[in-house]
N, C-alpha and C positions, 0 to 999 in steps of 0.2 A: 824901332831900330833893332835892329839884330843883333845881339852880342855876337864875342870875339872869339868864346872858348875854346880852345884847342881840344882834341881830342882823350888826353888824361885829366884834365881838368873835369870836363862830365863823367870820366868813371869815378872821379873823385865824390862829384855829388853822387852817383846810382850808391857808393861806399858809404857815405854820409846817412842816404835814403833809408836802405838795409839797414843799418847802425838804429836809425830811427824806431825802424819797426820793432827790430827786436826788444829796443828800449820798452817800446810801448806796450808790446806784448807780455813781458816778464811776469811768470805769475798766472796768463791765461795758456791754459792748459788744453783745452777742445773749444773744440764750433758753438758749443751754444751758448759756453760763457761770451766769446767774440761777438757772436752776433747781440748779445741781450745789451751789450754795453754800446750804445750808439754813437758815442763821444772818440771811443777807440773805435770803431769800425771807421769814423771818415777820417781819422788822423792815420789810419792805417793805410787807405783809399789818397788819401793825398801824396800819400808817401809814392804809393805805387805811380799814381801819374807822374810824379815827378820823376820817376825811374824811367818810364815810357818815354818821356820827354827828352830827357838823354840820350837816352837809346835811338829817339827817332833823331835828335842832330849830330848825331856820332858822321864822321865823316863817309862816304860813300869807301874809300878806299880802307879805312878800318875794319868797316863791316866784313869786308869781302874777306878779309885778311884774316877776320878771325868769326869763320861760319859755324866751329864748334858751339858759340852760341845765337840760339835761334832770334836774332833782333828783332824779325820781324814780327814773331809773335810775343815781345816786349812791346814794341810798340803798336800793336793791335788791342793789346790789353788795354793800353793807354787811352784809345781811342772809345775804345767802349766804356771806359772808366766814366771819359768825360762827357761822350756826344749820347750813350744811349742809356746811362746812369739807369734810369729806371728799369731796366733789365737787370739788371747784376745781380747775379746768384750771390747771395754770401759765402753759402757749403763752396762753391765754385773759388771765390776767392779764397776761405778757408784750406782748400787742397793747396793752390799759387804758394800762402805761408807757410805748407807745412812741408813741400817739395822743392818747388821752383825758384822760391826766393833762398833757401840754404845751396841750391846748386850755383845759382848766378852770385852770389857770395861767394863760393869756392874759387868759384874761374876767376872771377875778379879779384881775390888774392893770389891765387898762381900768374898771375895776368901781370898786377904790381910788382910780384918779383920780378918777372921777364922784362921788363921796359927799364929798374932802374939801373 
């Protein structure tokens, strides 16, 4: 059965998600502490799907609405996170936390002031 979530309710989790990583991260400093610790790289890898997951049930009409952020490659991420897992670079995902996930945190605090 499908949940009901409206559309700030999943930015709420992608906020949540973020929150998570950085939690988990705190302390690791570069790539090869992340990768050498394999307990934090899938709690970090969960998070991200979870992100993706969001991102892919955000409504059609939200998306469009706000194309300053790229959705679809949130949710492409997501896809390879889950379906082709044994691919994933970690340096690859290492770049995602050290760029992509502090900007899509930005937006989505500019984003919560704007709606409230």
């Amino acid at each position: 059965m499908r949940d009901k979530l409206n559309d700030e309710a999943r930015l709420d989790l992608i906020r949540e998600a973020i929150a998570n990583i950085e939690s988990f991260l705190d302390g690791t400093t570069n790539c090869e502490a992340f990768v050498a610790n394999k307990l934090l790289c899938h709690a970090v890898i969960y998070n991200l799907q979870c992100i993706g997951e969001c991102a892919y049930k955000l409504s059609r009409d939200y998306v469009v609405e706000h194309p300053e952020m790229d959705w679809e490659a949130i949710e492409g991420l997501r896809h390879v996170l889950v379906h082709d897992y044994y691919t994933v670079n970690m340096n690859k995902v290492w770049a995602i936390l050290e760029k992509d996930v502090p900007e899509l945190k930005e937006y989505l605090s500019s984003e919560q002031l704007s709606t409230q």
